[in-house]
C-alpha positions as CSV (number, residue, x, y, z in Angstrom):
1,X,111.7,115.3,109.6
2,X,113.0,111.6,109.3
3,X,113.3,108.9,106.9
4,X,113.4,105.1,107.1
5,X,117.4,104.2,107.6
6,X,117.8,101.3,105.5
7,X,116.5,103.3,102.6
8,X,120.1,104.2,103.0
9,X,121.1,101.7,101.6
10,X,119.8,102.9,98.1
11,X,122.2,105.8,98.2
12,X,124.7,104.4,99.5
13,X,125.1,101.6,96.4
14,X,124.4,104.7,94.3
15,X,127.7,106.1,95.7
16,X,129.5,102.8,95.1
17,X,128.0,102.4,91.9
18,X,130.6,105.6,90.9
19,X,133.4,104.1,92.6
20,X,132.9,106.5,95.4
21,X,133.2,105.8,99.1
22,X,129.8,106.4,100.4
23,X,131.0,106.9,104.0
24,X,132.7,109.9,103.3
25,X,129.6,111.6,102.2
26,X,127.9,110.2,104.8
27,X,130.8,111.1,107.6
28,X,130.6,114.6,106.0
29,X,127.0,115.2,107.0
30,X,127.2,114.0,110.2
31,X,125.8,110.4,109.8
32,X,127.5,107.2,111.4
33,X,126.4,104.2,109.0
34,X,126.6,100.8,111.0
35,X,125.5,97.5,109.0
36,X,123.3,96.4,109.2
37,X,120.8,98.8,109.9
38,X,118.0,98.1,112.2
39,X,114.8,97.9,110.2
40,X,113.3,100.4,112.7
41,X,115.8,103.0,112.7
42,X,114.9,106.6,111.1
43,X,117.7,109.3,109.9
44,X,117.2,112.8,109.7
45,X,116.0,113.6,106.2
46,X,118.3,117.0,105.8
47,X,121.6,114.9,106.4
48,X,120.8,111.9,104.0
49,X,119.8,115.1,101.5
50,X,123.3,116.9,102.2
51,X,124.6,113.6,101.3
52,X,122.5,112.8,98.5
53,X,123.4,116.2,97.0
54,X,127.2,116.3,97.6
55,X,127.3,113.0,96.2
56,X,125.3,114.2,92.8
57,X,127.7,117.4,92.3
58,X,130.9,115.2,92.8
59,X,130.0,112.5,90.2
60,X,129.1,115.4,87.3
61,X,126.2,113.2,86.4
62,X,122.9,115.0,85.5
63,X,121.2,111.8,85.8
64,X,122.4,110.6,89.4
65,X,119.1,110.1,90.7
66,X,117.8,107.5,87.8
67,X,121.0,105.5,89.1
68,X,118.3,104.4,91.7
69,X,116.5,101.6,89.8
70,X,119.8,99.9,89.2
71,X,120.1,99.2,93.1
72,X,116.4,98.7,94.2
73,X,115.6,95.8,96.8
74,X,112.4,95.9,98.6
75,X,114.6,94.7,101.7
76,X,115.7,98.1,101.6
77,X,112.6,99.7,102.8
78,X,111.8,96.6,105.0
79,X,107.9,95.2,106.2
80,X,106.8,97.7,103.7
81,X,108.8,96.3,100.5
82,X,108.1,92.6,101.3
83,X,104.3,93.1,101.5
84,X,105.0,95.2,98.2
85,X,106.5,91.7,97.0
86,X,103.4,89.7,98.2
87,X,100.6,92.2,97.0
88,X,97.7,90.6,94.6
89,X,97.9,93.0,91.7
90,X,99.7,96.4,91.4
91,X,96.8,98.3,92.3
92,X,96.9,96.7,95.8
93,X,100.7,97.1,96.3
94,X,100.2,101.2,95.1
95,X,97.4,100.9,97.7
96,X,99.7,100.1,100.2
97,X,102.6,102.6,99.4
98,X,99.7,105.3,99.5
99,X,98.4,104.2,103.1
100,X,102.2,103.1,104.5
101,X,104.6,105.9,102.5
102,X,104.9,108.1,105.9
103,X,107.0,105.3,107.2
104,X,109.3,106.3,104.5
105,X,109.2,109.6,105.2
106,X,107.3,111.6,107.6
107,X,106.5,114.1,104.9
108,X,106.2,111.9,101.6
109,X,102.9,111.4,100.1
110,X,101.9,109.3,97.3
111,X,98.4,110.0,95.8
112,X,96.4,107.8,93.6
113,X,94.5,109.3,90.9
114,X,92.3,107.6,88.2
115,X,91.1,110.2,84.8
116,X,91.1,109.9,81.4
117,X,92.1,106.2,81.5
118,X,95.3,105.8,83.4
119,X,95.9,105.0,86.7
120,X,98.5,108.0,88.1
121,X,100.8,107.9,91.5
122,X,101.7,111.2,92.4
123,X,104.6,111.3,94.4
124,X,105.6,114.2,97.0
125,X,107.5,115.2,100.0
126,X,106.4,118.9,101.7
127,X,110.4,119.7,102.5
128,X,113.0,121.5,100.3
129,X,115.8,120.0,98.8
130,X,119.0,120.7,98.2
131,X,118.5,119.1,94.5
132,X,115.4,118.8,94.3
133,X,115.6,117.3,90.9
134,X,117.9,113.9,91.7
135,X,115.7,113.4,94.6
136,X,112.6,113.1,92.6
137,X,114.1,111.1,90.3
138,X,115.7,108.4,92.4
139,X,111.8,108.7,93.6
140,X,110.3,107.7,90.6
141,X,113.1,105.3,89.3
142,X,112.3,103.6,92.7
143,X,108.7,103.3,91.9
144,X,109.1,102.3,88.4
145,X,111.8,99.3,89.4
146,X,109.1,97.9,92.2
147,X,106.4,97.7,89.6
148,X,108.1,95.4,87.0
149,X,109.8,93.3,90.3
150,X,106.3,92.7,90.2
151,X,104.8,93.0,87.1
152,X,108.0,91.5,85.0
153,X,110.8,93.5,83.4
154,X,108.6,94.3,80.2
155,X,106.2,96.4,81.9
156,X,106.4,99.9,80.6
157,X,104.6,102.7,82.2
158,X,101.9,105.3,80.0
159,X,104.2,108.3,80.7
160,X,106.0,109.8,83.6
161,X,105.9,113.3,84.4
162,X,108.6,115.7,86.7
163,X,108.2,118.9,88.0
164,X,111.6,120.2,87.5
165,X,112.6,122.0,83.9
166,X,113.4,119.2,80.7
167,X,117.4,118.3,81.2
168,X,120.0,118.1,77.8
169,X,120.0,114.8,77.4
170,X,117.0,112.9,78.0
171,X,118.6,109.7,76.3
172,X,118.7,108.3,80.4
173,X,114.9,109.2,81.0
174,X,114.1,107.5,77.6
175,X,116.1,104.3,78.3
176,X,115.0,103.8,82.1
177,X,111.5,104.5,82.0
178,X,110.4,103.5,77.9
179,X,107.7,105.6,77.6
180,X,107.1,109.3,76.8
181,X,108.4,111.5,79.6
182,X,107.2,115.1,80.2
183,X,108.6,117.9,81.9
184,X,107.5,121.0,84.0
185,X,104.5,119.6,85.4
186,X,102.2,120.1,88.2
187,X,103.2,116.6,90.0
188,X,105.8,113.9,90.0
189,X,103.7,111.0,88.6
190,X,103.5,107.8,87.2
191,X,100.5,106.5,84.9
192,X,100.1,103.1,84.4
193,X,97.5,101.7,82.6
194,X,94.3,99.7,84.0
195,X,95.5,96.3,82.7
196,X,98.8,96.2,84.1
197,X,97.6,97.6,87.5
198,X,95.3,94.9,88.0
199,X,96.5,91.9,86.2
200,X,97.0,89.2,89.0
201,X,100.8,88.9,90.1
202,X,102.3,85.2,90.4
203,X,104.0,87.0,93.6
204,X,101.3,87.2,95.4
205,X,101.0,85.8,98.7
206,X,98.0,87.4,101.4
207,X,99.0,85.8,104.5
208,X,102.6,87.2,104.1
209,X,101.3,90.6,102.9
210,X,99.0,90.9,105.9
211,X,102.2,90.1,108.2
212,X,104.1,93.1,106.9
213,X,101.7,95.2,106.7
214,X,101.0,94.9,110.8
215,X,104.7,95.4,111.2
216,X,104.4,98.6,109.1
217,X,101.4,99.8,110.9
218,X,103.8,98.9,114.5
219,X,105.9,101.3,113.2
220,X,103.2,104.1,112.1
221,X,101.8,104.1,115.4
222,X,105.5,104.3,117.2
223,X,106.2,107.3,114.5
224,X,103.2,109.3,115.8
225,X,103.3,109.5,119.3
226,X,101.8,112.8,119.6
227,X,99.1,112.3,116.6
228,X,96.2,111.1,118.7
229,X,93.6,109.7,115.7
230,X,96.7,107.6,113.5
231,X,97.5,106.0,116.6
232,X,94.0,105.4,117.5
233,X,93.9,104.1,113.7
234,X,97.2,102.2,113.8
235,X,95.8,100.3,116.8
236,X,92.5,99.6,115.2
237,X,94.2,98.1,112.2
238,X,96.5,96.0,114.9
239,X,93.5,94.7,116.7
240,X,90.5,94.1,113.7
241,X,91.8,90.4,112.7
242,X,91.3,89.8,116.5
243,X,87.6,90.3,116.7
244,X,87.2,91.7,120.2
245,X,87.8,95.1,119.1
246,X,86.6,97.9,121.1
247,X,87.4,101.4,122.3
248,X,88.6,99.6,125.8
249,X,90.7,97.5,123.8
250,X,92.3,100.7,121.8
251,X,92.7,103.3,124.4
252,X,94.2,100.1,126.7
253,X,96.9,99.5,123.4
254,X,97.8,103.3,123.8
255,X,97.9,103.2,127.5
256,X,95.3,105.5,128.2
257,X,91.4,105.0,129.7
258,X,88.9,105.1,127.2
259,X,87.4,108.2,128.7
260,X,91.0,110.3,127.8
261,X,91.0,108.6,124.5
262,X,87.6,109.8,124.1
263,X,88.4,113.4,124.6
264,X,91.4,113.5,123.0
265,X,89.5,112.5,119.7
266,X,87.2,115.1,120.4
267,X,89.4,117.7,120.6
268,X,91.1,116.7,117.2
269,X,87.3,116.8,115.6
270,X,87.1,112.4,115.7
271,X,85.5,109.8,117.4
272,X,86.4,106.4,117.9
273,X,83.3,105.0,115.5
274,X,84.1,107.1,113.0
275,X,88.0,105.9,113.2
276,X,86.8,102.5,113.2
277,X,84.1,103.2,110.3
278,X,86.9,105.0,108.4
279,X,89.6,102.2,108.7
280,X,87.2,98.9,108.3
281,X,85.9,100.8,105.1
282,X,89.3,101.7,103.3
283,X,90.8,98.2,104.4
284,X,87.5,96.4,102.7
285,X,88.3,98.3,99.9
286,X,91.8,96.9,99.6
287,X,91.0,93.1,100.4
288,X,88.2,93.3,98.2
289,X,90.8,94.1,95.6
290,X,92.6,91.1,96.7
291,X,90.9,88.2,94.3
292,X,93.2,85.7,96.4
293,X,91.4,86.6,99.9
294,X,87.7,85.1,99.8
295,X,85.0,86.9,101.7
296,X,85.1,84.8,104.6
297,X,88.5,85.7,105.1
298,X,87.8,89.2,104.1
299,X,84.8,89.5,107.2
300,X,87.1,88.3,109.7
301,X,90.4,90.3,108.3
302,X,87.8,93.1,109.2
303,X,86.7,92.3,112.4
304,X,83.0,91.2,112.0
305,X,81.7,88.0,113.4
306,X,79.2,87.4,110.5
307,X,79.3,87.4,106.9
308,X,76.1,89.0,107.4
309,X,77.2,91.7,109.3
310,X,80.1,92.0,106.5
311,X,77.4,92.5,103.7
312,X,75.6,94.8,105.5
313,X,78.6,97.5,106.4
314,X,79.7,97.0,102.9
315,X,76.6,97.3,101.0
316,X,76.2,100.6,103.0
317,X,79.3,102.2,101.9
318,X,79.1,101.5,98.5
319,X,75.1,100.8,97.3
320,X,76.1,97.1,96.2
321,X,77.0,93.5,98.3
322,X,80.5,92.6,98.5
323,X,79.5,89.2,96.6
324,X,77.8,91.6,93.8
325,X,80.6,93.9,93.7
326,X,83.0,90.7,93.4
327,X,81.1,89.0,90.3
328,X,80.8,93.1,88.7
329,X,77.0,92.6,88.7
């Protein structure tokens, strides 16, 4: 299990933020920290959590992990942060975290959930901890700080919820995250409500968010060598703006015929049209979320030729046109 390396540098100006010497910590578990760090590089996950929880149990401090959102940069979890930065509204930038957070960490998932009128991010990773409870809170003081980086400094989530047990003093909790705060729950999770998740952001810039999000998808595809269909996705995504896509043009990206491509989707339960299907449709979904991107530029994002052929595909997956579904008719 791995993890991005210049997320390091979160916990490393965590350290430093106690007047600690990070690279002792770091030395101790077995990690050589050389600056900068190539964007590319991955960590093992068990030594950055030794390090995370020696660290904790040598400051004393209950609330090590909320240190977090005093240290955020989006530089710090590279293509994936900046097209954070550039997204259209929040809902697109938590649209991106969910499709991109394996780049993070190869076992992390963020799910997005809308009932009862909020909007909640679920955050998980499917590996044990050594403190389990600074982890997930570095976690969600992370995802709080990139919100108001992009929704401004007043934004204030609906609640927040942890799975670990309610601590002493929840003055911390209070004072980061100014909202109520709930304990012993099923999910890590953060609810915000519909009109701060999709209030247009002055940030926003398409053409740079697009960019980074083909670097982050370079990087999926590198990270899952032996995981035939999110390669075969990665490289759709890679090749739709194009507009020559085919299964040719994929299996040739992944250095294989198209006939071993074939029946290596087969013997996962996939097909290529049902990859391609499945990525077009979820990506439409996004830039259609995207009021900056016009339909034009939306079709040929996606790979089609025609408008027409656009409107079709998308009036299929979801009953209405995208020009209908873009005016709320």
């Amino acid at each position: 299990m791995s993890v991005l390396a210049p997320s390091v540098g979160v916990l490393w100006r965590i350290i430093e933020s106690y007047k600690l010497d990070p690279d002792v910590f770091f030395r101790d578990a077995g990690l050589e920290v050389e600056w900068p760090i190539e964007p590319g590089t991955r960590v093992s996950y068990e030594q950055l959590d030794q390090v995370r929880a020696a660290a904790a149990e040598a400051t004393g401090d209950p609330a090590f992990g909320l240190r977090a959102a005093q240290v955020v940069h989006p530089s710090q979890i590279g293509a994936l942060g900046y097209a954070w930065l550039a997204s259209s509204t929040l809902r697109t930038a938590m649209t991106r975290m969910h499709r991109f957070v394996r780049v993070l960490n190869d076992r992390g998932t963020l799910d997005l959930v809308e009932e009862k009128g909020h909007f909640l991010a679920q955050i998980s990773v499917a590996q044990a901890s050594r403190n389990r409870r600074v982890r997930d809170d570095a976690q969600l003081a992370y995802l709080v700080t990139l919100c108001r980086m992009n929704g401004g400094p007043d934004l204030n989530p609906e609640f927040v919820g942890f799975c670990h047990a309610e601590p002493e003093d929840l003055r911390p909790y209070e004072a980061l995250f100014r909202c109520p705060v709930y304990f012993s729950r099923e999910h890590n999770e953060l609810a915000l409500s519909s009109r701060d998740l999709d209030r247009p952001l002055p940030s926003a810039n398409h053409v740079l968010a697009h960019m980074n999000d083909r670097i982050v998808v370079q990087r999926l595809a590198k990270l899952d060598q032996d995981d035939i269909p999110n390669r075969v996705r990665a490289a759709i995504m890679e090749q739709l703006p194009c507009g020559t896509i085919s299964d040719e043009s994929v299996a040739d990206a992944l250095h294989m015929t198209s006939r071993t491509m074939h029946r290596k989707l087969k013997q996962e339960g996939e097909s290529f049209r049902t990859l391609l299907k499945a990525v077009r449709q979820d990506l439409a979904e996004q830039y259609m979320a995207d009021n900056s991107l016009t339909l034009t530029e939306i079709t040929f994002l996606l790979g089609f030729s025609e408008m027409s052929s656009f409107s079709r595909a998308y009036k299929k997956w979801n009953g209405v046109s995208p020009s209908a579904a873009r005016s709320g008719d």
